[in-house]
C-alpha positions in Angstrom: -29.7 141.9 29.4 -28.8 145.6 30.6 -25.0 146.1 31.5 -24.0 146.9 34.9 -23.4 149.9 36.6 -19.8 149.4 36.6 -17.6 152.2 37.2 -14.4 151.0 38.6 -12.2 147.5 37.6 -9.6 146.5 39.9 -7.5 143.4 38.4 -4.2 141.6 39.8 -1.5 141.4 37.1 0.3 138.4 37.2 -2.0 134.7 36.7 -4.6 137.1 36.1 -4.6 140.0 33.5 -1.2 139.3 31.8 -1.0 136.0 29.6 1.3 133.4 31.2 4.5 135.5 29.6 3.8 138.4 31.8 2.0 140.4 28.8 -0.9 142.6 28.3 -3.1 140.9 26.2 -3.3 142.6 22.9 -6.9 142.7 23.5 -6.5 144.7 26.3 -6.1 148.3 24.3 -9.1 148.4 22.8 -11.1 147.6 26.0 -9.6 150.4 27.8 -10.9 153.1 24.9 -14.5 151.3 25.5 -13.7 151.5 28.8 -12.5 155.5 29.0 -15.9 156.1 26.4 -17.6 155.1 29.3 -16.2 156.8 32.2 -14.7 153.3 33.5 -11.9 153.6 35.2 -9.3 150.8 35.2 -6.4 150.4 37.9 -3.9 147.5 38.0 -3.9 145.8 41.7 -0.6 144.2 42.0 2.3 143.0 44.6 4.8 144.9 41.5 6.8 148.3 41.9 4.4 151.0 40.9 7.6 151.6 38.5 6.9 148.5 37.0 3.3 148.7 36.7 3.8 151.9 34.7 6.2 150.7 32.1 3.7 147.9 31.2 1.1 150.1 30.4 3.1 153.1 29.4 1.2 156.5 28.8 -2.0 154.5 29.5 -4.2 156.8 31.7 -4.5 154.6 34.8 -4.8 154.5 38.4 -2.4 152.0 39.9 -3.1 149.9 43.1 0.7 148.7 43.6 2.9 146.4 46.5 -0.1 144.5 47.6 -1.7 147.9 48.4 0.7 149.6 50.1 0.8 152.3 47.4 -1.9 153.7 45.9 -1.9 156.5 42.8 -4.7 158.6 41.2 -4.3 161.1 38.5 -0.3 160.8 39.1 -1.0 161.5 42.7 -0.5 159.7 45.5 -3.8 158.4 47.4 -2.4 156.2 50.1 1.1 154.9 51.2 1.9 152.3 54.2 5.9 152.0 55.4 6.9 149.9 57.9 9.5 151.1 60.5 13.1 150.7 60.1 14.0 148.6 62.9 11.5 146.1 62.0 12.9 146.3 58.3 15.9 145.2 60.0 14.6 142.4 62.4 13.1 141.0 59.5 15.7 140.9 57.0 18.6 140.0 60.1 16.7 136.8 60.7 16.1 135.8 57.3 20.0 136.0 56.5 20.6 134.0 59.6 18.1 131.1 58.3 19.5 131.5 54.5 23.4 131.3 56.4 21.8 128.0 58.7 20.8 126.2 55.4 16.7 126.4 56.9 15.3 128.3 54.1 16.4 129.1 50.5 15.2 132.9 49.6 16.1 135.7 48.3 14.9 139.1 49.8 13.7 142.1 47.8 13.2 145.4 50.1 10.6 147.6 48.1 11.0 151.3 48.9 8.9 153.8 47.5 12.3 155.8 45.0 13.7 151.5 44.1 13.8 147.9 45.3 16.5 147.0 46.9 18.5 143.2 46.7 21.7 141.8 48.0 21.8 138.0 46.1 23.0 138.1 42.6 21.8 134.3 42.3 21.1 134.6 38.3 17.4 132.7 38.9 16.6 135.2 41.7 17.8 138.1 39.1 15.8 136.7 36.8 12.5 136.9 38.5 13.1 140.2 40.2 13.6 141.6 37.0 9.8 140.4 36.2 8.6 143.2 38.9 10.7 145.5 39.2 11.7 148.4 36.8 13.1 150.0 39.3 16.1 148.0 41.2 19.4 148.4 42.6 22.1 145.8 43.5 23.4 146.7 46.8 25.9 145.3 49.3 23.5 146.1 52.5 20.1 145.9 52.3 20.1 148.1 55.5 22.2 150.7 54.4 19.6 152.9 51.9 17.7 155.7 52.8 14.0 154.9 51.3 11.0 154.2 53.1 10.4 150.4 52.9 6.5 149.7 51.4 7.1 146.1 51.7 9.8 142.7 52.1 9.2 140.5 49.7 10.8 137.5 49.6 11.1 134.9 47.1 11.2 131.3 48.2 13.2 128.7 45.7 11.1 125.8 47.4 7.8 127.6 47.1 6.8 130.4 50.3 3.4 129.1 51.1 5.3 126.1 52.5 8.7 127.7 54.1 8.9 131.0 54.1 5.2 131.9 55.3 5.6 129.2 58.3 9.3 130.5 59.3 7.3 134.1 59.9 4.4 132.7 61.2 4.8 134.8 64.1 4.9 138.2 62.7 1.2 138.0 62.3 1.0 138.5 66.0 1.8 142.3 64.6 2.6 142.5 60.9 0.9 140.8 57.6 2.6 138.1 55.9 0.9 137.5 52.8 1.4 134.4 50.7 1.3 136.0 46.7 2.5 133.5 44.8 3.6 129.9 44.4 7.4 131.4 45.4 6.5 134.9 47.0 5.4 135.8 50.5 5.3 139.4 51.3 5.6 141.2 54.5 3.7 144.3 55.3 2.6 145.8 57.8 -0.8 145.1 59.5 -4.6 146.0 57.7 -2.9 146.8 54.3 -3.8 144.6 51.7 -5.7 145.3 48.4 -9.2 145.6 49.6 -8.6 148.2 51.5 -6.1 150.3 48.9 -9.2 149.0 46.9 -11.5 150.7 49.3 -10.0 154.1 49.1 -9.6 154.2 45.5 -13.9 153.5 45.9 -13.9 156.8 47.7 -11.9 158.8 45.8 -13.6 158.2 43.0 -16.9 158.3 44.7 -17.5 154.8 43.7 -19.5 152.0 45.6 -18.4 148.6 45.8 -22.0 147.6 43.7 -20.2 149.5 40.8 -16.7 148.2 40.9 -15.6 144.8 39.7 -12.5 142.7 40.3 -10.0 140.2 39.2 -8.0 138.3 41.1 -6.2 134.4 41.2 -3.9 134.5 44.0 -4.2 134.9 48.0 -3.3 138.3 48.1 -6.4 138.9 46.3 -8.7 137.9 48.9 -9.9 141.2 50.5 -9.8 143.0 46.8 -12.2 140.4 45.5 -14.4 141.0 48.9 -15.1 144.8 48.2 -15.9 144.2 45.0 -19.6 143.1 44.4 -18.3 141.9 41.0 -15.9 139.8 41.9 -14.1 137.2 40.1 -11.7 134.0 40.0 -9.7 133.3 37.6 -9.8 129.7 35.7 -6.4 128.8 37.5 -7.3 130.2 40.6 -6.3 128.7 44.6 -9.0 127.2 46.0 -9.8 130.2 48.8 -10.0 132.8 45.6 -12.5 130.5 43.7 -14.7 130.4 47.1 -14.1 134.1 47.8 -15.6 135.6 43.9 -19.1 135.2 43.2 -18.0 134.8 39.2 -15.7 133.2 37.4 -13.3 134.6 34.6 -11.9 132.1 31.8 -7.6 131.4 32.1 -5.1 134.3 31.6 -3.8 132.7 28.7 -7.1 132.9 26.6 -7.4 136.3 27.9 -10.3 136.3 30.0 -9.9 139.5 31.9 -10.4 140.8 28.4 -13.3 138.5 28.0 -15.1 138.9 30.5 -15.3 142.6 30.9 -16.6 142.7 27.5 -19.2 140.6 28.2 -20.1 143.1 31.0 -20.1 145.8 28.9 -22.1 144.2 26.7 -24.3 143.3 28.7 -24.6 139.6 28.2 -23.3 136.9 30.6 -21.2 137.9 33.1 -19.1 135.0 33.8 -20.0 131.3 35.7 -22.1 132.1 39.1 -20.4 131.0 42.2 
């Protein structure tokens, strides 16, 4: 069988390319020389701080699809941003304290500006996790009071977002994306960002076509990534809408099958399980 086209791989980070303890598969290194011989290019496509998307991968020549999509980076340069205004920054963030102070939801809320993330809670299991994604963080006593422009709100959800948080903001939507991006995160950007169409203009700026691009994804936030991608694929472990979404499937992070199945690409045998 004759490999694919394939000039450009998008793939989410967490449940996807890193194994279940947030690594890069030692695998991974030698596909990207394969992948640079050639002329692939490779960008991570994550909800993480660009920050943090550069420390795991370190001098790595890479172009980096970070926030959900709100930032975009080729060749160290920026392709695309997407801020949302400060006084719905503050709406936002004023009603979540008020539901946190009422006992309604249980969160803790990251604001993700484009120089650091920003957090009020020092809750050591809220620590804990924000430290997973982002390199870049400050402890601050108002979430209000820095002067960044604000990418993103994420908020993590102890009882899990896709049941409380993402139904408390329902009614953003009306203007405003709130995106569910993992079992405890829900994200709030603004509206027809996402990472199909960060996805999109890294296509065009590489002068690539959706026919030669494949993509990786497990999670909901994946969704319009995996849709501009003609090869598109679902992780082993992946929600139900993301396995209906891909047209192939990719084996579980934790047997590295990002790793796996982009080799088989390149080598032009099976390409993963048909949808």
């Amino acid at each position: 069988m004759t490999a694919p086209d394939i000039r450009l791989i998008a793939a989410d980070m967490d449940g996807t390319l890193l194994d279940p303890d947030g690594r890069v598969p030692d695998g991974f290194w030698p596909l990207l020389e394969r992948l640079r011989e050639r002329g692939i290019a490779f960008a991570p496509a994550s909800g993480r701080q660009l920050a943090t998307l550069q420390r795991l991968f370190g001098d790595a020549d890479l172009d980096y699809i970070a926030e959900n999509g709100t930032y975009v980076v080729h060749g160290g340069a920026e392709v695309s941003s997407d801020t949302l205004h400060a006084e719905f920054v503050a709406s936002v963030v004023g009603r979540l304290r008020a539901l946190v102070s009422a006992g309604v939801l249980r969160v803790g809320v990251v604001v993700c500006g484009k120089r650091s993330a920003y957090i009020e809670s020092t809750d050591p299991h809220f620590l804990a996790e924000v430290h997973k994604y982002y390199a870049e963080l400050r402890v601050v006593d108002d979430l209000l009071a820095e002067d960044d422009q604000v990418l993103k709100l994420a908020v993590y959800d102890f009882d899990g977002g896709e049941e409380h948080t993402a139904p408390a903001l329902a009614d953003l939507r009306a203007t405003h994306q709130v995106v569910v991006s993992g079992v405890h995160w829900v994200d709030v950007m603004n509206a027809g960002v996402n990472k199909g169409v960060a996805l999109s203009g890294l296509q065009r700026a590489l002068g690539v076509t959706p026919a030669q691009t494949a993509a990786f994804g497990d999670y909901l936030n994946d969704l319009e990534m995996l849709a501009v991608a003609d090869w598109s694929y679902a992780m082993a472990e992946a929600h139900d809408d993301v396995v209906a979404t891909a047209r192939h499937r990719a084996g579980s992070n934790a047997d590295a099958g990002v790793v796996r199945a982009i080799e088989s690409l390149l080598d032009g045998g099976a390409a993963g399980d048909r949808q």
